[in-house]
VEXMI-206758 format. One record per residue (C-alpha): residue number from 1; x negated, y negated, z. Coordinates in pm, 1 decimal. Example, Ala and Ser with C-alpha at 12.3 -4.5 7.8 and 13.67 -1.06 7.14 Angstrom:
2
1, -1230.0, 450.0, 780.0 $
2, -1367.0, 106.0, 714.0 $
# end
This chain:
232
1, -9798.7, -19887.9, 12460.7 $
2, -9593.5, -20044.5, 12702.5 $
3, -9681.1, -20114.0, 13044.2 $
4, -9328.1, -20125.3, 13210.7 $
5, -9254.7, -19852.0, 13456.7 $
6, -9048.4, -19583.4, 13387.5 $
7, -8651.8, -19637.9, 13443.2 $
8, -8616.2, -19312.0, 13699.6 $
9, -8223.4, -19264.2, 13806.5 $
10, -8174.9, -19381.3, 14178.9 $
11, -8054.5, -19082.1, 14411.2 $
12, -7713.9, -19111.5, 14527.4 $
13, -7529.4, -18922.4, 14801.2 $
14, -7566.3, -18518.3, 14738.6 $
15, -7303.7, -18392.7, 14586.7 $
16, -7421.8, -18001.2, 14515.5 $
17, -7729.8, -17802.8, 14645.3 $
18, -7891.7, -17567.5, 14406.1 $
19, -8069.1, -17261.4, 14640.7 $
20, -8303.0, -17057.9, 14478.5 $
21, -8234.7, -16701.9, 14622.3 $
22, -8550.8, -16456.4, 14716.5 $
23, -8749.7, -16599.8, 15049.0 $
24, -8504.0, -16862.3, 15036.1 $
25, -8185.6, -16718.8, 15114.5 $
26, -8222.6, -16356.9, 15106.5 $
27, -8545.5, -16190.5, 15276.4 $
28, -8668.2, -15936.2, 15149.9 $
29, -8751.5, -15759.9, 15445.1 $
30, -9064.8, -15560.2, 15582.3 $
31, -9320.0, -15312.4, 15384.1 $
32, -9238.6, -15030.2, 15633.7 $
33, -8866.9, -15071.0, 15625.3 $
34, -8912.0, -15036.4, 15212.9 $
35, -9104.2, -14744.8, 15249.5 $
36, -8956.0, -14575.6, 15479.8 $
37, -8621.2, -14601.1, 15256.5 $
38, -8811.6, -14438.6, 14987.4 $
39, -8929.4, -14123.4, 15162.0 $
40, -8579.3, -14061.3, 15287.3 $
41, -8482.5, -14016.5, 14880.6 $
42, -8801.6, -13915.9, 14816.8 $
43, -8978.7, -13715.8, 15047.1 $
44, -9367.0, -13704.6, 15036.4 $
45, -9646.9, -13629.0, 15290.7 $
46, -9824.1, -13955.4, 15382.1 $
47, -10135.3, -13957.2, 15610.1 $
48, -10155.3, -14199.3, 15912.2 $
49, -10451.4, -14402.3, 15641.2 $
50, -10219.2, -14360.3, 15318.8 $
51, -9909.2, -14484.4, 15494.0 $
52, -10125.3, -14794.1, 15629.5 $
53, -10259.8, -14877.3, 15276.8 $
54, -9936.8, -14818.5, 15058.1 $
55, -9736.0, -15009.5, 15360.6 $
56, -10047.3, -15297.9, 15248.6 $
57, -10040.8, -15289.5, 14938.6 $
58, -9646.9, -15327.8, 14910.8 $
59, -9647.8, -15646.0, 15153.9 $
60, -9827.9, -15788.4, 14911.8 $
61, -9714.1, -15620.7, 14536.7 $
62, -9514.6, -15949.1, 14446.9 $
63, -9817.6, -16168.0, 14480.8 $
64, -10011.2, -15935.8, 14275.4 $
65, -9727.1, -15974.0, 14028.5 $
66, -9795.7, -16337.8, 13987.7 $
67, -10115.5, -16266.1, 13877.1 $
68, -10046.3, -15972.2, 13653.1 $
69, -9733.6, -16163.2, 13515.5 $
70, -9845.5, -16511.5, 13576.7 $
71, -9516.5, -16614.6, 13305.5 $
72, -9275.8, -16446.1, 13521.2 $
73, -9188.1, -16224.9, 13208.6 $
74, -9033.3, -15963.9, 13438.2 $
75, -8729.3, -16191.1, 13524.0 $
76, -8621.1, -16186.0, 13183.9 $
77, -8492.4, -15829.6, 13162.4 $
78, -8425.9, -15547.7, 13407.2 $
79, -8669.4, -15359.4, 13207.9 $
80, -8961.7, -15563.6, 13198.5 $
81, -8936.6, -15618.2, 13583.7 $
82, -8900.4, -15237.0, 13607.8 $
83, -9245.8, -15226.9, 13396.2 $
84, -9411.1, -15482.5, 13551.3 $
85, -9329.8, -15257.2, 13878.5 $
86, -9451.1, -14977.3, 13795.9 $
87, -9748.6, -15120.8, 13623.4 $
88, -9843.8, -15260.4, 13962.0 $
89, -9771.7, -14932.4, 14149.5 $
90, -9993.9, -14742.1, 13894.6 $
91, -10267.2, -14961.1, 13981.2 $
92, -10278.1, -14931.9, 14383.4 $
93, -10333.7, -14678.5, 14621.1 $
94, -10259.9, -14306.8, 14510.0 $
95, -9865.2, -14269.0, 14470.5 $
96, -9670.1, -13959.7, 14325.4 $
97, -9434.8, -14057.4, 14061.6 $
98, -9096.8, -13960.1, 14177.1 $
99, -9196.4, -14197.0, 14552.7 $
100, -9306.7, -14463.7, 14338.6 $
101, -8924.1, -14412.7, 14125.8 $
102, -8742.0, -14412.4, 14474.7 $
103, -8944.3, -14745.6, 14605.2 $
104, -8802.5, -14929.4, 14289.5 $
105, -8453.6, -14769.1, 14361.3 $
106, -8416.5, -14865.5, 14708.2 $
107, -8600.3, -15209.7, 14646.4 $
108, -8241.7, -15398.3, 14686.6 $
109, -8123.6, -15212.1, 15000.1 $
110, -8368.8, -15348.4, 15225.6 $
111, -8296.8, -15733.9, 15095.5 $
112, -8046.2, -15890.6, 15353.9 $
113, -7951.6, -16209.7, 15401.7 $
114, -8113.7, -16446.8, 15658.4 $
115, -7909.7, -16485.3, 15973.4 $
116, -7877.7, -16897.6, 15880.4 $
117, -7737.8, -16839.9, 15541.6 $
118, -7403.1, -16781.2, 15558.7 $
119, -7345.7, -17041.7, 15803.7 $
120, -7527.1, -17308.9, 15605.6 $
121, -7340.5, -17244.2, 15274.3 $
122, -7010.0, -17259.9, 15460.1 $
123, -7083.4, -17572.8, 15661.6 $
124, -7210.9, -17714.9, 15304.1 $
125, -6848.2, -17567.8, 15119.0 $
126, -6705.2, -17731.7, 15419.0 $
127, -6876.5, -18075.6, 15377.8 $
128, -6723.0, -18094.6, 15024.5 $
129, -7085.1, -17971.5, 14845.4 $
130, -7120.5, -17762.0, 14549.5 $
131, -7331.1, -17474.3, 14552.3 $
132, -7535.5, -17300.6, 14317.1 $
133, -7759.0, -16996.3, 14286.5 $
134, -8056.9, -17018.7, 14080.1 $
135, -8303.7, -16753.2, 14041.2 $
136, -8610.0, -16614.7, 13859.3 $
137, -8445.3, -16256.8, 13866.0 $
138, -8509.6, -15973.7, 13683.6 $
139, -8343.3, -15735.1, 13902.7 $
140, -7902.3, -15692.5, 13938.9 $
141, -7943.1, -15938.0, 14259.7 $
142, -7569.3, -15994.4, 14228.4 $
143, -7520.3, -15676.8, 14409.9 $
144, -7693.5, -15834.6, 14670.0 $
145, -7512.4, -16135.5, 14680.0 $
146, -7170.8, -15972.1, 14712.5 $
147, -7303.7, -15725.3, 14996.7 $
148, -7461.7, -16000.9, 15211.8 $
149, -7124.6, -16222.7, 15179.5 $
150, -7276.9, -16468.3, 14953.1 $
151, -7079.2, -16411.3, 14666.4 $
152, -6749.3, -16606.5, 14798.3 $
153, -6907.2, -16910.3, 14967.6 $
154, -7064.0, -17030.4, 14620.6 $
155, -6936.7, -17180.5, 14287.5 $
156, -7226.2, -17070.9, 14014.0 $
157, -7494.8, -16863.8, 13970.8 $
158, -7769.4, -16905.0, 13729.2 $
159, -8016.9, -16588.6, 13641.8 $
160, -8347.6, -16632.2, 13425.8 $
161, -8226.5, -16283.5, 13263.6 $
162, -7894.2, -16436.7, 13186.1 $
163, -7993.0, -16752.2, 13010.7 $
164, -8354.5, -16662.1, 12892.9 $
165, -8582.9, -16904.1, 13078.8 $
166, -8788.7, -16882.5, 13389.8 $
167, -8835.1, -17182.2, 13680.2 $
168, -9016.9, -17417.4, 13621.9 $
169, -8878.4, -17469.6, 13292.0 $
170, -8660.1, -17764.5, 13305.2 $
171, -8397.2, -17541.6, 13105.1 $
172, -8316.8, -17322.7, 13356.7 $
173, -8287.3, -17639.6, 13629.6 $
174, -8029.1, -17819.0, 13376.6 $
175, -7859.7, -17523.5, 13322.0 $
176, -7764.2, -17485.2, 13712.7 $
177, -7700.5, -17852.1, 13686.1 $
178, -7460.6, -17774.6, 13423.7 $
179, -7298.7, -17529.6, 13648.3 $
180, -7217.0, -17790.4, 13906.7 $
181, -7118.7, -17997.4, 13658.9 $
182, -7403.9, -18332.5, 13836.3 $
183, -7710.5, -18546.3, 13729.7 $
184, -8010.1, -18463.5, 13866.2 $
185, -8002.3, -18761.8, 14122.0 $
186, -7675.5, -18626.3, 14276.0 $
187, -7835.6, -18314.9, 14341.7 $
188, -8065.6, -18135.5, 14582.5 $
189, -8266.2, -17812.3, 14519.0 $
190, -8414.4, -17598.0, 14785.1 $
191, -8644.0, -17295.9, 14738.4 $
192, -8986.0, -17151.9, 14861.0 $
193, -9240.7, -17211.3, 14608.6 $
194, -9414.1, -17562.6, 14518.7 $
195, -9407.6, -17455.5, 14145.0 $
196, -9105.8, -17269.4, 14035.5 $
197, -8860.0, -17436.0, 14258.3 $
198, -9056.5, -17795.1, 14194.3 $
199, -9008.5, -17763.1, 13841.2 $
200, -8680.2, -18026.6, 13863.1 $
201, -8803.6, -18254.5, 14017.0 $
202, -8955.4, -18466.9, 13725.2 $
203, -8553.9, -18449.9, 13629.9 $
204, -8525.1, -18684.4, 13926.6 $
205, -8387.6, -18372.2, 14099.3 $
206, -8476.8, -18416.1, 14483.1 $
207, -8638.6, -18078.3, 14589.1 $
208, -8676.3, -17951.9, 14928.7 $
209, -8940.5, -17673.1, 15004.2 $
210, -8881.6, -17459.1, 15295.9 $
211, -9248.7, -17200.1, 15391.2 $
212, -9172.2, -16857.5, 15402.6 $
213, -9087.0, -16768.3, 15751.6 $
214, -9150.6, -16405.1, 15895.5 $
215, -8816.7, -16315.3, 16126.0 $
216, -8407.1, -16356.0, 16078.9 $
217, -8392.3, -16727.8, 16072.2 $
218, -8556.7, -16950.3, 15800.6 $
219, -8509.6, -17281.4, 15926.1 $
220, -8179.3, -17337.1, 15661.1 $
221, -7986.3, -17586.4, 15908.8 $
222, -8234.2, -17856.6, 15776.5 $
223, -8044.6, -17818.6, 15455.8 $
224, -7758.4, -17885.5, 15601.4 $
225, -7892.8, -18139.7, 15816.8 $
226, -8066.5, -18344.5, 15552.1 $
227, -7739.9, -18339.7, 15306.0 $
228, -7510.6, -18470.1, 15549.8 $
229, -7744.6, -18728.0, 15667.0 $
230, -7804.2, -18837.9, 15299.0 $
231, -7456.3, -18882.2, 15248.2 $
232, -7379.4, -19046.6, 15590.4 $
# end
């Protein structure tokens, strides 16, 4: 076996940014806010106790999803992210089935944007950068995207439902590179989580890992701030 070291690609200037989307760019806001949308479709007497459990138990249903679904099976098709859902719903505090329909109805309405997104894609389109989307969705986020004013201020979006793979597969992270049309070294992704949005980086892809943030701002101008001081 030989002993040389590996030949790894050396990192030019950044020439696109590849964003995942949820936590990263889009938040997708509070329990209460979610469940409160619900019982306006759906109404349904909540005690002070239920509404503090179900509010709970919803802060949290997408980390018990990683457990349940620890593949991230549910981003390959609307309906296994529907089942997945419900599966999880069934499972925690006492909820009547046309509240539980109505939380998975609404569940898009009450994602928004974070205040520092739109400006940091446009400063990036400004800078000359190329921008894509890529996500481990298995819900129509595009609707999303075209509501919050995403939609024009990027050049490709690249959906585990739409090409069949789930971060980390490397797939999914060359297929997004595809999109841009770049190597890996010319590249930068940014998401949320060390393990999904880390899976490019033994591409050579540089990957930058912003903590979930509670509030309107998520800290995005260090994108923007680390790009153009890469390529200064």
């Amino acid at each position: 076996m030989s002993n040389s070291p590996q030949a790894w690609p050396t990192p030019g200037p950044v020439r696109g940014v590849i964003f995942d989307i949820h936590s990263t760019l889009v938040d997708q806001g509070s329990a209460p806010e979610w469940l409160d949308a619900a019982l306006a479709v759906a109404p349904h007497p909540l005690t002070p106790d239920q509404r503090r459990e179900l509010v709970a138990f919803l802060d949290r249903i997408w980390e018990g999803a990683r457990v349940a679904d620890p593949g991230s099976s549910r981003d390959l098709s609307f309906e296994a992210h529907s089942r997945v859902f419900h599966e999880l719903i069934a499972a925690g505090p006492s909820v009547d089935r046309s509240l539980a329909n109505a939380l998975y109805d609404v569940m898009l309405d009450c994602w928004h944007a974070y205040d520092d997104t739109v400006p940091t894609l446009r400063s990036l389109r400004e800078a000359g950068i190329a921008i894509c989307l890529l996500s481990n969705a298995g819900v129509p986020i595009r609707t999303v995207l075209d509501r919050e004013g995403i939609t024009p201020l990027i050049d490709a979006v690249v959906l585990s439902y739409e090409v069949g793979c789930v971060k980390p597969d490397h797939r999914i992270f060359r297929a997004a590179l595809s999109a841009l049309g770049l190597e890996a070294q010319d590249a930068l992704m940014v998401g949320d989580n060390t393990n999904d949005d880390g899976g490019g980086a033994s591409l050579g892809l540089r990957t930058l890992i912003l903590p979930r943030t509670t509030g309107r701002v998520h800290g995005l101008s260090a994108v923007t701030a680390l790009v153009l001081g890469l390529n200064a």
